[in-house]
N, C-alpha and C positions, 0 to 999 in steps of 0.2 A: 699595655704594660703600665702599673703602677708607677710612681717615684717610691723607691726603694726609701726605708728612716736609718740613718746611719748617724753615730755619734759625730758631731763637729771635732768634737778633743781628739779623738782616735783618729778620725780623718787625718789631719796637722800629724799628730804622733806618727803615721805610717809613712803619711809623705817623710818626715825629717828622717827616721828610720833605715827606709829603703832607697834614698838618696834620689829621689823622684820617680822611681819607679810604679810605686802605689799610683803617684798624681797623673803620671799617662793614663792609667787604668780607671782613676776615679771621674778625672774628665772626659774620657770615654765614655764610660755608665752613663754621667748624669746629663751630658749632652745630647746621647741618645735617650732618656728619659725625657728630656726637655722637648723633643724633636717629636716626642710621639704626643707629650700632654698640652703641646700649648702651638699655638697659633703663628709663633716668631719662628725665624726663618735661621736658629739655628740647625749648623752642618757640621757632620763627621766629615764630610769630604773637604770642606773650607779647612777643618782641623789639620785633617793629614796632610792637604798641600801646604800648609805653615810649616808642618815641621820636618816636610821630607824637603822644601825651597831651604830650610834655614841648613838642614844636613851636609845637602850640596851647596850651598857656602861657604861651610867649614870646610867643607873637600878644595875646592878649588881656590880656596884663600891660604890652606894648607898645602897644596902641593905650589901656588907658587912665591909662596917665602921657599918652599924646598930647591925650584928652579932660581932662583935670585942669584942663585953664587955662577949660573951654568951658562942663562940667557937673563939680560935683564929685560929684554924687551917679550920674551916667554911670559916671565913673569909677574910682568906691570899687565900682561892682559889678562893672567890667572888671578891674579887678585881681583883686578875690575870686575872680572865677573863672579865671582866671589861675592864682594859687595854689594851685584845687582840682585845675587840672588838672597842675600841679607835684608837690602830692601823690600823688594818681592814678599817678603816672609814676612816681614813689620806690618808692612800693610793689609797683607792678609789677615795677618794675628787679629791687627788694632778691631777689620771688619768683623773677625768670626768674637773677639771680646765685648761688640758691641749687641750682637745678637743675642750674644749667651748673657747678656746682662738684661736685654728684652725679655728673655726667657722666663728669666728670675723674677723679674716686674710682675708680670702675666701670673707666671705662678703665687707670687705671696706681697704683693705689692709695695717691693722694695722699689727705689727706686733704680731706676736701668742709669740712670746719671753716677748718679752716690756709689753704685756698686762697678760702676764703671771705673771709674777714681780710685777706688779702695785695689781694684786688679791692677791699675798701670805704676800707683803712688808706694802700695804697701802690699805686694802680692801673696807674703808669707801670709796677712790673715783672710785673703779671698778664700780659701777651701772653707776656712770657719764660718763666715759671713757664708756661702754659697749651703751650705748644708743645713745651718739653720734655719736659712729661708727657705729651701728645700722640704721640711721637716715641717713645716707647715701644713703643707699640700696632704701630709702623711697622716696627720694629728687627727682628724675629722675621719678617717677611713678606718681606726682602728674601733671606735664604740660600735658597743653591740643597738641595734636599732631596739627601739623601748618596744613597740607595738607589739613583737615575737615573745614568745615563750622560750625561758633558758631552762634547757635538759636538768640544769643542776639547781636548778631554783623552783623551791617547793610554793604552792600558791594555796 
């Protein structure tokens, strides 16, 4: 599988649009794009345990403020674990953002620091920064190779 060329502007634009929906689906793609052309050890499965750990934190940090009126000692351990599983997810996150930033490195020799920074600091312009460096990889694959003859070009 190629890395797919997608506009960085459009990118940004879908994610703000669909209210993050696009951006599960974009870091999807290019994760698994990443996963297949380069060497670093990003993972869809590191991805989805982030975001199914951070789920079930909201679940159980939501139901116990819900128990707080009923039991409070219910609910000091629904939160705690809540929390753990908050944590849980940071730290997975923090791992699966440093891969995908090795990713990026590998593919277009950004750096995996800098783009690291830019995901934790300023995450609105990572999809732009990720695609353009992306977009790289893509650039070199679209010319026609000289040595071939083209159908539409007379000699």
């Amino acid at each position: 599988m190629v890395i797919k060329k997608r506009s960085p502007w459009l990118v940004l634009l879908f994610f703000i649009i669909t209210f993050g929906i696009y951006g599960i689906y974009w870091i999807f793609s290019t994760t698994k794009e990443l996963q297949e052309n380069t060497s670093s050890k990003v993972s869809i499965k590191l991805l989805v345990w982030g975001i199914v750990l951070s789920i079930l934190g909201v679940c159980f940090f939501g139901f116990g403020i819900v128990f707080a009126s009923f039991s409070s000692i219910a609910s000091w351990i629904l939160i705690s674990i809540g929390v753990l599983f908050y944590v849980a997810s940071a730290i997975i996150s923090i791992i699966f953002i440093w891969r995908y930033s090795k990713g990026i490195e590998e593919v277009s020799g950004f750096s995996a620091v800098g783009f690291f920074i830019i995901w934790l600091l300023v995450s609105i312009a990572m999809p732009v920064v990720a695609q353009y460096q992306l977009n790289k990889k893509t650039s070199g694959s679209r010319a026609i190779p000289q040595n071939q003859n083209h159908p539409n070009i007379s000699n």
